[in-house]
SERO-4910 file (N, C-alpha, C, O; in steps of 0.05 Angstrom, whole numbers):
BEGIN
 pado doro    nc1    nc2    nc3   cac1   cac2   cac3    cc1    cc2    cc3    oc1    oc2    oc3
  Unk    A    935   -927   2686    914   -946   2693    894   -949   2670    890   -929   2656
  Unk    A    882   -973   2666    864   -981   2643    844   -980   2658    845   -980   2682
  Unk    A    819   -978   2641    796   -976   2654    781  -1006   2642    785  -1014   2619
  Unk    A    767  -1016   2657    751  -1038   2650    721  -1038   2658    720  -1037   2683
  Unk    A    707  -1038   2651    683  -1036   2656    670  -1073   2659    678  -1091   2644
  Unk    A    649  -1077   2683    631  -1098   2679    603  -1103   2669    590  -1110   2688
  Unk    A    597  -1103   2660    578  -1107   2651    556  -1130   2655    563  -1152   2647
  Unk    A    535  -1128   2665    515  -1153   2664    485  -1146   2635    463  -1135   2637
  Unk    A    500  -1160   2615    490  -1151   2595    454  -1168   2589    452  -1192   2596
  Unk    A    435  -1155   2580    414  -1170   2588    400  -1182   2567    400  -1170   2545
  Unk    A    390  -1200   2569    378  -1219   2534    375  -1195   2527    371  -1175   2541
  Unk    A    376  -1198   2499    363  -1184   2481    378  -1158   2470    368  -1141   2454
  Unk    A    403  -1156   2480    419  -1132   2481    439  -1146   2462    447  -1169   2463
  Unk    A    445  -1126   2441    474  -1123   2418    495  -1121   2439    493  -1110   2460
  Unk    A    516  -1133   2430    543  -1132   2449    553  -1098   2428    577  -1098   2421
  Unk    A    544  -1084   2423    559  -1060   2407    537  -1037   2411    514  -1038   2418
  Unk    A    552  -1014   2403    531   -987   2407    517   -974   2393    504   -954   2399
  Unk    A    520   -988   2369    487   -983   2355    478   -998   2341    486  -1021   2339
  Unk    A    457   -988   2326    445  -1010   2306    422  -1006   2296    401  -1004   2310
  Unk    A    425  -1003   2263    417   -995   2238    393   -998   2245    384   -974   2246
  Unk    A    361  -1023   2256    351  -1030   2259    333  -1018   2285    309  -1019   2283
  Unk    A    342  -1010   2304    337  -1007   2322    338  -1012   2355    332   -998   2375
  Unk    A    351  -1046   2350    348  -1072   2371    367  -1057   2397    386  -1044   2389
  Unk    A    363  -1059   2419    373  -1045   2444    410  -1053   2444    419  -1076   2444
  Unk    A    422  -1035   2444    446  -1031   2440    465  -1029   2475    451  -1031   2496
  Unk    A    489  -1025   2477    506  -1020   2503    493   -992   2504    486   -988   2527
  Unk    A    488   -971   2486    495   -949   2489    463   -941   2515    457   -920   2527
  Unk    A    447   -971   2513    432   -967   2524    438   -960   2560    430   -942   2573
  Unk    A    451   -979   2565    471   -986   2594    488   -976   2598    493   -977   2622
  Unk    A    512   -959   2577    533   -957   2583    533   -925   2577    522   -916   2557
  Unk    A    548   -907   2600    551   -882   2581    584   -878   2594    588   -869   2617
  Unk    A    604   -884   2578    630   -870   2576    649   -870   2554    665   -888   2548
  Unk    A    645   -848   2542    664   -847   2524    680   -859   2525    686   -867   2547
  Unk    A    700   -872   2497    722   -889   2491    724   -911   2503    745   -915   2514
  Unk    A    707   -928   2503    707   -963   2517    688   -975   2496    665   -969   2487
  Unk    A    705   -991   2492    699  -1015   2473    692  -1043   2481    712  -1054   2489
  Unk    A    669  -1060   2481    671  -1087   2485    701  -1106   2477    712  -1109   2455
  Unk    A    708  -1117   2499    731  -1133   2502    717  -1161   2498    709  -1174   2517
  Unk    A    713  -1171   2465    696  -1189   2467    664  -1189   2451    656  -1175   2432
  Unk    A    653  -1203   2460    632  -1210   2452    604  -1227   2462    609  -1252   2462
  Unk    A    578  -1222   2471    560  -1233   2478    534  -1250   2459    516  -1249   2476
  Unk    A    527  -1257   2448    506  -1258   2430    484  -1251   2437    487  -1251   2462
  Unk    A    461  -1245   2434    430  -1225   2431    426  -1241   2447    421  -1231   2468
  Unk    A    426  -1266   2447    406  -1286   2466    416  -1293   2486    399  -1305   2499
  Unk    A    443  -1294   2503    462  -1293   2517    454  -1272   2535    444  -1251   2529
  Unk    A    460  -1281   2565    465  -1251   2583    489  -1258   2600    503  -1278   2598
  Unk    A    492  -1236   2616    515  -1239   2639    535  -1221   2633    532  -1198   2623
  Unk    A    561  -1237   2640    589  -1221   2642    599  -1208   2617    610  -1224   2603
  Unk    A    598  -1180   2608    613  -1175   2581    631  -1151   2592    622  -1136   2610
  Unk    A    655  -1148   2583    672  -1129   2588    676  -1106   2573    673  -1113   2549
  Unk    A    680  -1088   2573    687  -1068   2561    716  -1043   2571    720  -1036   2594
  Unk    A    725  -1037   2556    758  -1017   2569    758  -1004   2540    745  -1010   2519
  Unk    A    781   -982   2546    786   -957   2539    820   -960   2525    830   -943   2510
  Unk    A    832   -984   2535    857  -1000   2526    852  -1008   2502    832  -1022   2502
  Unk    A    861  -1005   2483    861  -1027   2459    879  -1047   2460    875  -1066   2445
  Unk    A    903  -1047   2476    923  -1073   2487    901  -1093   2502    899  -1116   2495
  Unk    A    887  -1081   2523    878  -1095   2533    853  -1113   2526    846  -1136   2532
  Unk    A    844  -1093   2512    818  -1105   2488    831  -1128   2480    822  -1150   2483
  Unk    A    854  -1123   2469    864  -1148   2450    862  -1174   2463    851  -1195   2457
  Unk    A    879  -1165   2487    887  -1189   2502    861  -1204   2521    859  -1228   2521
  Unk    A    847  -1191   2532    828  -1209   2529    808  -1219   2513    797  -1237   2524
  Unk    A    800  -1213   2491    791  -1219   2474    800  -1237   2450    785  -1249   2435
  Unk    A    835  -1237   2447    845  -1253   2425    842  -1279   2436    844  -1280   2460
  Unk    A    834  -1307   2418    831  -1326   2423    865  -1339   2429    862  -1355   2448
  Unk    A    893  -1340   2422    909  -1339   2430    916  -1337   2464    933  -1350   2475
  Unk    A    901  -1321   2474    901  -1316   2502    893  -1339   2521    901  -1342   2544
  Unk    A    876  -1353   2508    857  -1374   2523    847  -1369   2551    851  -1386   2569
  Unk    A    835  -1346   2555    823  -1338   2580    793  -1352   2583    774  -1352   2568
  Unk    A    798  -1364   2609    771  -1383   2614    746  -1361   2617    746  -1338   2625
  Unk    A    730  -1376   2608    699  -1357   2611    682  -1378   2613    678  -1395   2596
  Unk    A    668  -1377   2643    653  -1390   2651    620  -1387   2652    613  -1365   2658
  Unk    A    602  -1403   2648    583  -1398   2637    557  -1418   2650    560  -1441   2642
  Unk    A    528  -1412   2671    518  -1424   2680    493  -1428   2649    482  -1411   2635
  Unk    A    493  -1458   2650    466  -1466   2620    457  -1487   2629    466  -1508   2637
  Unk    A    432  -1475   2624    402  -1487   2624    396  -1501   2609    382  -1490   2592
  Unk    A    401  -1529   2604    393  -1546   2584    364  -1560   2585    349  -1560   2605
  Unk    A    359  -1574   2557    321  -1588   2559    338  -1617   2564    360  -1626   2556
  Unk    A    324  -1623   2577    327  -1655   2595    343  -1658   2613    355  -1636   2616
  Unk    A    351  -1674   2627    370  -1683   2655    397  -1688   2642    399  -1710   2631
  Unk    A    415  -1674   2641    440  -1678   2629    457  -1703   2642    461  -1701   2666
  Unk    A    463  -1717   2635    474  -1740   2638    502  -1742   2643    516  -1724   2636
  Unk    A    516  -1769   2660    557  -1766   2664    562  -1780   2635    586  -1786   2635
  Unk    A    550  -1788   2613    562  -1793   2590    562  -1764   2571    580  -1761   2554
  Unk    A    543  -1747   2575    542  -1715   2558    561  -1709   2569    580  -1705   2554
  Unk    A    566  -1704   2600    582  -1691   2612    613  -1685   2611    627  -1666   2617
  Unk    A    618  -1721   2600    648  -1727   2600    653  -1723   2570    677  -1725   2562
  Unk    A    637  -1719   2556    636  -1719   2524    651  -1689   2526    673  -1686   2517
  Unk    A    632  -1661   2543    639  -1643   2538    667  -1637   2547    683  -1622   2536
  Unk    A    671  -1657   2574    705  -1647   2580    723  -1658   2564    746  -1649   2565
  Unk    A    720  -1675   2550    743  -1686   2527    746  -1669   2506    766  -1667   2492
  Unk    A    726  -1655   2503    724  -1643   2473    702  -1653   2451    703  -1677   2445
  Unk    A    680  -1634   2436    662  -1643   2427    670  -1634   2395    679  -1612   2391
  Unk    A    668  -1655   2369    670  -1650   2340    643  -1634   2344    624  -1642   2357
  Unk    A    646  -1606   2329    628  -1603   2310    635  -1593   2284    655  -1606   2278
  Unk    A    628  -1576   2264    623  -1574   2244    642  -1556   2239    646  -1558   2215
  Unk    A    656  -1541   2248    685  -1531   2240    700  -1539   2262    706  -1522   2279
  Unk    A    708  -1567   2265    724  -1576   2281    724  -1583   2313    712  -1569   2330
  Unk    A    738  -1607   2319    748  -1608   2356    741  -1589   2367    745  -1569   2352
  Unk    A    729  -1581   2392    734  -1564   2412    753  -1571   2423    761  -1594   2418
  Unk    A    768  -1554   2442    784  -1560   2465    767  -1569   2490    745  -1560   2496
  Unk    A    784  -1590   2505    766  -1596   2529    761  -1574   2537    772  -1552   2531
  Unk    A    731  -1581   2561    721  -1558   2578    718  -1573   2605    723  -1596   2612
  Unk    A    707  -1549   2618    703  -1564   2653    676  -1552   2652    670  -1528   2650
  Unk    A    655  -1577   2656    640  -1580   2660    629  -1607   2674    637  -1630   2671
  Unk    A    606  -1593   2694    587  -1602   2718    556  -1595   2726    543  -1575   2720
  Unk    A    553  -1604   2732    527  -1614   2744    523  -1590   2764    539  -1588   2783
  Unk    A    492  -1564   2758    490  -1543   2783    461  -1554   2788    442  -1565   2777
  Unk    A    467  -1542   2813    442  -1540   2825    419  -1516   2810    431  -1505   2792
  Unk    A    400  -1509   2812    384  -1475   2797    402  -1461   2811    399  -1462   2835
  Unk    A    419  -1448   2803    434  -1421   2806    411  -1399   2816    386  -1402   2815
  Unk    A    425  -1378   2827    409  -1345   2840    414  -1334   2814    431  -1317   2810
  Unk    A    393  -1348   2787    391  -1324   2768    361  -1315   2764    339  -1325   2767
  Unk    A    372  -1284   2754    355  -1265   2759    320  -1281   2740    324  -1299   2723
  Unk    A    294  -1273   2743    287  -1275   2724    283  -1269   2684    273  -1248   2677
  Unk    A    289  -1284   2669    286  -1276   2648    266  -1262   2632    243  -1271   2630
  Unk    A    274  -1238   2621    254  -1223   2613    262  -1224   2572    279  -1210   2561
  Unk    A    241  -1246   2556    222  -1257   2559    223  -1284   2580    247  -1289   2580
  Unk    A    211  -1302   2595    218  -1323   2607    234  -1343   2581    230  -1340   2557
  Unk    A    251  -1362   2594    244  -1385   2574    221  -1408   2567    205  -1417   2584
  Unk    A    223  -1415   2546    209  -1433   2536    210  -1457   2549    230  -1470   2546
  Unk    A    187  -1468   2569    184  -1495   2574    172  -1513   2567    152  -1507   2555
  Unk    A    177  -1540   2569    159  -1552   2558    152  -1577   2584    169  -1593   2592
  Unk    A    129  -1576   2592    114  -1588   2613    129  -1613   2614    143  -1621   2633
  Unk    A    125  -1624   2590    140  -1652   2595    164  -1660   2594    172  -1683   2597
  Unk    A    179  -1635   2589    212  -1655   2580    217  -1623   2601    212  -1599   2599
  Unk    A    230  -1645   2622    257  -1626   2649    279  -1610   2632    286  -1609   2608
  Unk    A    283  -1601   2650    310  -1584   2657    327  -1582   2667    323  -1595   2688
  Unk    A    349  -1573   2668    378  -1583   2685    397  -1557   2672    400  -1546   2650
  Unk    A    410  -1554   2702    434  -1538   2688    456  -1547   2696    456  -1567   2710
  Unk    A    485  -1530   2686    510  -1545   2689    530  -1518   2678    529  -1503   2658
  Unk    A    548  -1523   2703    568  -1507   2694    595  -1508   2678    614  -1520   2688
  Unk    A    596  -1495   2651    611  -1498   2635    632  -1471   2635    626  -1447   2635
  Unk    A    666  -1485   2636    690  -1462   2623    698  -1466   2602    698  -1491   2602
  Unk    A    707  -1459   2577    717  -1463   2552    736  -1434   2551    731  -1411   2559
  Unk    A    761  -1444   2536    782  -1426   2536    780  -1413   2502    799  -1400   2493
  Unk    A    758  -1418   2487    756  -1409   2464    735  -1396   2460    718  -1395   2477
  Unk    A    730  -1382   2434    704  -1369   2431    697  -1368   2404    698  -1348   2391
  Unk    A    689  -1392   2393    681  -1403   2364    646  -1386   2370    634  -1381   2391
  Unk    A    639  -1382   2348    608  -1367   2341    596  -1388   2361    603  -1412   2361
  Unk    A    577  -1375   2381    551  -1399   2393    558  -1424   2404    545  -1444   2402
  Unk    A    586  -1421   2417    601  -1446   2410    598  -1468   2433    608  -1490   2432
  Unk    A    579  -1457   2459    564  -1459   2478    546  -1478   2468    544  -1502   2472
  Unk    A    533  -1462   2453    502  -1482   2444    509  -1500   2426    501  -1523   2426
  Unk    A    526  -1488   2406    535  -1524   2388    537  -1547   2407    526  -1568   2409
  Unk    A    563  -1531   2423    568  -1559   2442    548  -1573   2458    546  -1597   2456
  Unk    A    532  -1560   2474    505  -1579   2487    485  -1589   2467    469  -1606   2473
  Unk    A    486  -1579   2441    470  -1599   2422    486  -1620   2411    478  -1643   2407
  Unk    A    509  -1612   2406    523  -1634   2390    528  -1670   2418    539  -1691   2414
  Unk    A    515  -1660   2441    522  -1685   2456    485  -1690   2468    478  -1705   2486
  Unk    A    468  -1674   2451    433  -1685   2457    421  -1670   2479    400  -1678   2490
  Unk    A    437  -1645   2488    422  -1621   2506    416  -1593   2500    425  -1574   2512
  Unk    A    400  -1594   2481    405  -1557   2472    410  -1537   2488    401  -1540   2510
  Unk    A    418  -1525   2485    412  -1494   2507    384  -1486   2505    371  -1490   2485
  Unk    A    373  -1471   2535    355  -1462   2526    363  -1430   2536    353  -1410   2525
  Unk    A    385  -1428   2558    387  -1403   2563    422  -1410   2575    435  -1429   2581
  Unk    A    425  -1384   2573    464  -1372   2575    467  -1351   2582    464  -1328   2575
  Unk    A    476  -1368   2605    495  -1335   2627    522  -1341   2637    529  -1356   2655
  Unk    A    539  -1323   2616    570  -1312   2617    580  -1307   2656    573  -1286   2667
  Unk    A    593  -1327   2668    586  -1303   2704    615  -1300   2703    625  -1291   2724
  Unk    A    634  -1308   2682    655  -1299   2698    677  -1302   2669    675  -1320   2653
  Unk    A    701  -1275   2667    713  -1279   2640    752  -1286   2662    757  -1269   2678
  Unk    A    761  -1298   2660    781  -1301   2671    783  -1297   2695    770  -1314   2708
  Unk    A    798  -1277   2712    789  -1276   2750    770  -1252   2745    766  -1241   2766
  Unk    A    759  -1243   2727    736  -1216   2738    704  -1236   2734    701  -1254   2718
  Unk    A    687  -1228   2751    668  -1242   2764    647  -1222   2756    649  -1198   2760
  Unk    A    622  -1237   2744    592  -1220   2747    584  -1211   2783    574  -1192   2794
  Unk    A    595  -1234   2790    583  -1225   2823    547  -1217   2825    531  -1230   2812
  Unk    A    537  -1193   2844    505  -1184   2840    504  -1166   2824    489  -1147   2825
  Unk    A    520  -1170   2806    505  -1137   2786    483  -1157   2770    486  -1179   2759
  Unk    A    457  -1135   2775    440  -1143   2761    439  -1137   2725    454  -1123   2710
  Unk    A    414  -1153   2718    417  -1140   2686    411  -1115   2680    391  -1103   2685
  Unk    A    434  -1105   2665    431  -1075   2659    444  -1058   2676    443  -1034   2673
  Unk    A    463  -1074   2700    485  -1049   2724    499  -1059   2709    492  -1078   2695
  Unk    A    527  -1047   2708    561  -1052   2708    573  -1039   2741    564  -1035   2764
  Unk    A    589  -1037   2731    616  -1040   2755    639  -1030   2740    642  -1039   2717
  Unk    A    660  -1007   2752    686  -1011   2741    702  -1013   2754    702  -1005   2778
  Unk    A    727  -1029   2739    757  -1035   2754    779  -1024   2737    780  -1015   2714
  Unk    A    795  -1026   2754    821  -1010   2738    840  -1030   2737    837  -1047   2755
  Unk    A    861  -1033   2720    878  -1055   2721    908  -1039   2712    907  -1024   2692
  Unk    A    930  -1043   2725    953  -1026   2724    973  -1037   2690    995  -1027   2685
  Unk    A    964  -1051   2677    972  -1057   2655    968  -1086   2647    970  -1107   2660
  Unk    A    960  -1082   2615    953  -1102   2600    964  -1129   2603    949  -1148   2598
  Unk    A    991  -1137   2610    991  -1153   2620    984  -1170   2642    990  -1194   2643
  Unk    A    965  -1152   2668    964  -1171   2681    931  -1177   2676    918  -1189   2694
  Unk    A    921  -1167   2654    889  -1170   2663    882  -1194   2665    858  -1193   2667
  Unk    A    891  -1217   2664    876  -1247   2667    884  -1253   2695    879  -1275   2705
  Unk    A    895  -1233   2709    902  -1247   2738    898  -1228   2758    897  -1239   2780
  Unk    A    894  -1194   2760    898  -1178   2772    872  -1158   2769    876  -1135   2763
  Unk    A    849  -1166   2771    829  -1139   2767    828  -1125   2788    825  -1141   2807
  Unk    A    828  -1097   2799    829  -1083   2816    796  -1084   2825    776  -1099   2820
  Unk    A    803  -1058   2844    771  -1058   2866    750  -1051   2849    758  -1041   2828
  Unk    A    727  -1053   2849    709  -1041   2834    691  -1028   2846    683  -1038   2867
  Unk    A    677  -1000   2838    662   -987   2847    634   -984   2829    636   -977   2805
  Unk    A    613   -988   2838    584   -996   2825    573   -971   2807    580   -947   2810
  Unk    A    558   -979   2792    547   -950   2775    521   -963   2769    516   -986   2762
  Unk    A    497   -936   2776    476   -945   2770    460   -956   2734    468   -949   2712
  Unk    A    444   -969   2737    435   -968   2710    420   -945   2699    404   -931   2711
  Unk    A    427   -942   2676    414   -918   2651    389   -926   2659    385   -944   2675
  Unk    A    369   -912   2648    341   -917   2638    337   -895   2614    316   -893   2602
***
């Protein structure tokens, strides 16, 4: 059995376990020997990040080859529009190339947690969010895309990497599951049992 860990990783957190600088690391959240992020979150990013003890399994979900959907609720500045919208499911140019289409829609405010720092509003120009899947993982490739069609991001949360789900873990719990081999992890995550957060 592989071990997989969930993670609900929280702004401001390095997807890795240390760092030269100081900036809050996994090692803050996570304590088990031999598990590695399966993947990657960026500092300003929160939600779903994975971690296991497999290096098959690391691979496989993490190689872009795999094309495992990772779904993602974002908070854009202004009322996102069905011409942005259809832009993003065709596929958006940016600056190293086509994306692959995505599936994206129109949410209602999602049950997310509050942000600690808040985001940045601005009185006069709305907000809107919308849920986006993309089967790739180009740098930031989230926020290129809602700028490159006139909606920046202002905030990003990862809730789901193939069938394993953020579900209620708040920021800063995980969860682990076990999965009976690397092949089936995009379709088969086992039960999970909750683990408190570090402090």
């Amino acid at each position: 059995m592989s071990k997989v860990i969930l993670l609900n990783k929280p702004y401001g957190v390095l997807s890795q376990f240390t760092d030269s600088s100081g900036r809050p690391t996994l090692a803050d959240f996570i304590n088990a020997p031999g598990v590695y992020p399966a993947g990657r979150l960026d500092f300003d990013s929160e939600g779903l990040l994975l971690l296991t003890d497999d290096g098959r399994l690391q691979q496989q979900i993490s190689h872009p080859r795999q094309k495992l959907p990772k779904t993602y609720w974002v908070q854009v500045e202004g009322r996102i529009d069905d011409e942005a919208l259809a832009r993003l499911r065709a596929g958006v140019e940016l600056k190293d190339g086509g994306t692959a289409p995505a599936k994206a829609s129109r949410l209602a405010t999602p049950p997310a947690w509050p942000r600690n720092p808040p985001v940045r509003e601005r009185k006069t120009v709305p907000t809107s969010w919308l849920q986006l899947t993309i089967t790739e993982g180009r740098n930031r490739q989230v926020r290129r895309m809602t700028a490159a069609v006139g909606f920046p991001t202002l905030r990003l949360i990862r809730v789901a990497i193939g069938n394993w789900r953020l579900g209620d873990l708040k920021p800063g719990e995980s969860s682990v599951s076990e999965v009976h081999s690397p092949t089936r992890t995009a379709t088969r995550p086992r039960g999970t049992r909750p683990r408190a957060r570090r402090r």
